[in-house]
C-alpha positions as CSV (number, residue, x, y, z in Angstrom):
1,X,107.7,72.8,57.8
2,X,111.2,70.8,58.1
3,X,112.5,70.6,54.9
4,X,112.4,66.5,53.8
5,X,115.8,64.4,53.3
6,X,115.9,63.0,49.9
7,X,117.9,59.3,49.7
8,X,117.1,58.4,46.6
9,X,115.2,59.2,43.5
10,X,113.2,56.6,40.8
11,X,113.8,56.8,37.4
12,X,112.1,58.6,35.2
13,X,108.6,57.1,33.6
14,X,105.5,58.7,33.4
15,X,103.4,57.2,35.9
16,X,104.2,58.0,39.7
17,X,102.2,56.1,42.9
18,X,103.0,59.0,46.1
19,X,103.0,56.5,49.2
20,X,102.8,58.1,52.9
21,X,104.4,56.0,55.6
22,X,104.4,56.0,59.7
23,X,104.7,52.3,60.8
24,X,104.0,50.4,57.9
25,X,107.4,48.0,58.3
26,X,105.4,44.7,57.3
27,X,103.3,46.3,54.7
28,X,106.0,48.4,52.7
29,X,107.9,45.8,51.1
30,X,105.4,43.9,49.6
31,X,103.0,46.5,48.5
32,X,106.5,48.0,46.6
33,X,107.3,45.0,44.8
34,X,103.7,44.9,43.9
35,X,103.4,48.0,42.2
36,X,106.7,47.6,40.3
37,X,105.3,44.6,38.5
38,X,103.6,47.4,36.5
39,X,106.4,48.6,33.8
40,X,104.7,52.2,33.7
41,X,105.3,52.6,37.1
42,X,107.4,54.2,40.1
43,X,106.9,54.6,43.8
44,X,107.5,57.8,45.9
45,X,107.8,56.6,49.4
46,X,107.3,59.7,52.1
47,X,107.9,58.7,55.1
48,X,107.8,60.7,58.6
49,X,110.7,58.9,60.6
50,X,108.9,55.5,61.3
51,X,110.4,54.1,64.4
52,X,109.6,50.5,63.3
53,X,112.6,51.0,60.6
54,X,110.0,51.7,57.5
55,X,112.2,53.8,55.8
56,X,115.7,51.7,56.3
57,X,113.5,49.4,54.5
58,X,112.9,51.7,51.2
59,X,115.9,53.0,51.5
60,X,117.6,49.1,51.0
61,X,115.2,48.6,48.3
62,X,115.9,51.9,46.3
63,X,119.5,50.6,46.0
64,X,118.6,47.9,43.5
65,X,115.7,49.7,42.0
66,X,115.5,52.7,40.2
67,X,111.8,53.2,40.2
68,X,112.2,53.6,43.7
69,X,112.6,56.6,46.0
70,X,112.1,57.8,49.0
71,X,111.4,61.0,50.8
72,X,112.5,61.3,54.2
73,X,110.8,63.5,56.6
74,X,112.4,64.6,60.2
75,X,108.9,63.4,62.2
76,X,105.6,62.8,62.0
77,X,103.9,65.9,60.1
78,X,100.6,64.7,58.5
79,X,99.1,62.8,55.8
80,X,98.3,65.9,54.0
81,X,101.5,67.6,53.9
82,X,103.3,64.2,52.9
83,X,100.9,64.0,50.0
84,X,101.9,68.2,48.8
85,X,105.7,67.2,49.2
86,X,105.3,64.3,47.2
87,X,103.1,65.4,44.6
88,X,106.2,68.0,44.3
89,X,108.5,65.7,44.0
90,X,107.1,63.7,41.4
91,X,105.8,66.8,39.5
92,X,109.4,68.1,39.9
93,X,110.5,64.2,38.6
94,X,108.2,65.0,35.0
95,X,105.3,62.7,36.2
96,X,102.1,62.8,34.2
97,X,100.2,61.0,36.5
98,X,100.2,61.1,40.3
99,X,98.5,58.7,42.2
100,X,98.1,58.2,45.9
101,X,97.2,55.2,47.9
102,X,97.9,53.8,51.3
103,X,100.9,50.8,52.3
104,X,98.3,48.8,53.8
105,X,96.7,46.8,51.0
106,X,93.2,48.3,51.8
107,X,94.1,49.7,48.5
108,X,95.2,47.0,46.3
109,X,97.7,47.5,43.6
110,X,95.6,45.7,40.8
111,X,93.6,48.5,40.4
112,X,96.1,51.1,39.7
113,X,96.2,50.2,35.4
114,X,92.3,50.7,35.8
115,X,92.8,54.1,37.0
116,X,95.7,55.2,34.5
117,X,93.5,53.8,31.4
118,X,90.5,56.3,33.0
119,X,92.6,59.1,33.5
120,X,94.1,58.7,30.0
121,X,91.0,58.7,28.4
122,X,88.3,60.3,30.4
123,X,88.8,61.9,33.5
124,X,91.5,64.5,35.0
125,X,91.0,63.1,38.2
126,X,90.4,59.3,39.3
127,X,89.0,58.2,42.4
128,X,88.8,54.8,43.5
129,X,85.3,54.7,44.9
130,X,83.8,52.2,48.0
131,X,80.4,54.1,47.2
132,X,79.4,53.9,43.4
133,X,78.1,50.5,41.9
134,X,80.1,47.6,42.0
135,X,82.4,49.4,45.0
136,X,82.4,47.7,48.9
137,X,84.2,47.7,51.8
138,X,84.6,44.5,53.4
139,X,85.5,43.9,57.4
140,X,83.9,46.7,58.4
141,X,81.7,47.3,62.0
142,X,78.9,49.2,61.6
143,X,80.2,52.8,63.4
144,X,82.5,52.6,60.8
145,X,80.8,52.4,57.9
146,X,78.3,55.0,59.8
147,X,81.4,57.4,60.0
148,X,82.7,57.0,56.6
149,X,79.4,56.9,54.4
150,X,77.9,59.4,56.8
151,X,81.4,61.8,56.0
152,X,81.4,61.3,52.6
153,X,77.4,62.6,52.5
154,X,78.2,65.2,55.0
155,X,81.0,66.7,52.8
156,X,78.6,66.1,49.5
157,X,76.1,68.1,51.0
158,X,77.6,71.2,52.0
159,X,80.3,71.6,48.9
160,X,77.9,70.4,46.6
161,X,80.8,67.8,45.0
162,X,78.7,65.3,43.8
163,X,81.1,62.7,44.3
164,X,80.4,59.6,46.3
165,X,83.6,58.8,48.0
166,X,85.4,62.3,48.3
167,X,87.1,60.8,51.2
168,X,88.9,57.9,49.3
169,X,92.6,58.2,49.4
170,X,93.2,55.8,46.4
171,X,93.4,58.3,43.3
172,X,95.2,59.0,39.8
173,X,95.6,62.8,39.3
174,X,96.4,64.1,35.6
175,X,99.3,66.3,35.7
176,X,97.8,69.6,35.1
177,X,95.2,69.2,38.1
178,X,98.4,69.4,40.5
179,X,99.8,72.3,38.3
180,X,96.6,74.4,38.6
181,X,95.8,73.5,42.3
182,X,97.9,75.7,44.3
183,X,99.3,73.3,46.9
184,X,100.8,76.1,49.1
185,X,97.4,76.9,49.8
186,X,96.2,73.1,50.4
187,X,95.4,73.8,54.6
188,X,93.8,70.4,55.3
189,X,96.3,67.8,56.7
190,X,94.3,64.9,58.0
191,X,91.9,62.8,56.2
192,X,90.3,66.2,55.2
193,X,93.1,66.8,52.9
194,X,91.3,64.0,50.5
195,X,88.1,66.4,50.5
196,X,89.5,69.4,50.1
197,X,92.1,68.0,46.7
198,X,88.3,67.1,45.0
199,X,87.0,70.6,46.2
200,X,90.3,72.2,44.3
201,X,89.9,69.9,41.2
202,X,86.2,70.9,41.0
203,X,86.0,74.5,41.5
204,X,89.0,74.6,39.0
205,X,86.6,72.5,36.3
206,X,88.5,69.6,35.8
207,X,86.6,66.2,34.8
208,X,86.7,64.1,38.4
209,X,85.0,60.3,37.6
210,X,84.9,57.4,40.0
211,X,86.0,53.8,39.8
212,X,84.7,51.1,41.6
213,X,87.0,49.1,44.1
214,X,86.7,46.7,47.0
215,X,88.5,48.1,50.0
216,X,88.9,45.1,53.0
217,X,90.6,46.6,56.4
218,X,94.4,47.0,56.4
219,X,96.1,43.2,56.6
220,X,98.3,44.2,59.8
221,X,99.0,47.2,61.4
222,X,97.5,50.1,63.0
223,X,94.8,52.5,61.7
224,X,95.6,55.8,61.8
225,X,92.1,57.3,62.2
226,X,91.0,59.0,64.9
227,X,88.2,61.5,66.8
228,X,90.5,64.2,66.1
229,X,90.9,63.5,62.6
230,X,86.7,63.1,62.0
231,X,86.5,66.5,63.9
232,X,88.9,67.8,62.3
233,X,87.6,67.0,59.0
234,X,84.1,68.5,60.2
235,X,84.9,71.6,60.5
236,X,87.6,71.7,57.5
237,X,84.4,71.4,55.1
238,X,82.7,74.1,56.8
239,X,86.0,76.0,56.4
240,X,85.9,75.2,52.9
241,X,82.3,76.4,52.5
242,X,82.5,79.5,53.9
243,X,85.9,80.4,51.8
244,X,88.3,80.4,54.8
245,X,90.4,77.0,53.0
């Protein structure tokens, strides 16, 4: 793995929101200055060399704000090892809690203090959950709501997680869950990588609860799912089953 270019670094608070980037030029600016209405709160921007100019664009930002920083990365590498280099950085930065979520508004910012105060209180880790009562997606065809409740039960079935949405990339992680989890050995890199962080975090005991959200289909841009990505992630839970992840 190339070794990222660091621009910039946020200040420190105790509340960190890990952000992966390829392409997201129209999305990044206002989901940032969303985010940083929260006091609490700091963005970590990773980004993988965006041709559309995504990272020029948090790099501008980061000049005026503190809480802002981003992690540069050489090319296009994969969600998963954005996420482990980030969670790094922010661990490295005295974060308590880690969250992730995507630049497209599917995940919307307003739900972020919803996940901190469960975290705090309750859980160790916080998923933001299409599938439990009171959660929906909205815009969806019907293959892809086939593909992602019929993952989510697929995954729930053979690793025994008993979690409804263990492919939700919307999340608050309590310090210590990142400190235990060995990320070097964190294999997954697609959407797998989601599965396989609730595996960790359940094998290792920690408390994992759900929060309801609505998730509506990315405002503009371009999906980044794929049939490699659901194969992929097939045969990552198998992997994880039979102890080979």
């Amino acid at each position: 793995m190339s070794n990222p270019i660091i621009t910039s670094s946020p200040s420190h608070t105790d509340c960190t929101v890990v952000i992966p980037t390829y392409n997201e030029y129209d999305n990044i600016r206002p989901i940032i200055r969303r985010i940083l209405q929260e006091p609490r709160f700091r963005v970590l921007v990773v980004d993988d060399h965006s041709p559309d100019g995504t990272g020029q664009v948090v790099e501008e930002m980061s000049s005026e704000e503190p809480r802002l920083g981003l992690l540069s990365r050489p090319g296009k590498q994969g969600l998963g090892s954005a996420y482990v280099e980030g969670f790094r950085r922010a661990l490295g930065e005295g974060a308590r809690f880690i969250f992730e979520m995507d630049a497209d508004f599917s995940h919307d910012p307003r739900y972020l203090p919803h996940l901190l105060e469960a975290a705090e209180c309750y859980y160790d880790l916080v998923i933001g959950s299409r599938y439990v009562p009171g959660g929906k997606t909205t815009d969806w065809g019907a293959l892809r709501q086939l593909i992602s409740r019929g993952g989510n039960l697929y995954a729930g079935l053979i690793l025994g997680l008993r979690v409804a949405d263990s492919t939700s990339g919307f999340r608050c992680y309590r310090r210590a869950v990142l400190e235990t989890v060995d990320l070097q050995k964190v294999r997954s890199n697609g959407y797998s990588f989601q599965i396989e962080m609730v595996y960790r975090a359940r094998r290792a005991g920690f408390r994992i609860g759900e929060l309801p959200i609505t998730f509506p289909d990315r405002r503009v841009g371009k999906s980044k799912m794929s049939r490699r990505i659901v194969i992929e992630a097939m045969i990552n839970v198998w992997r994880m089953r039979l102890g080979m992840i």
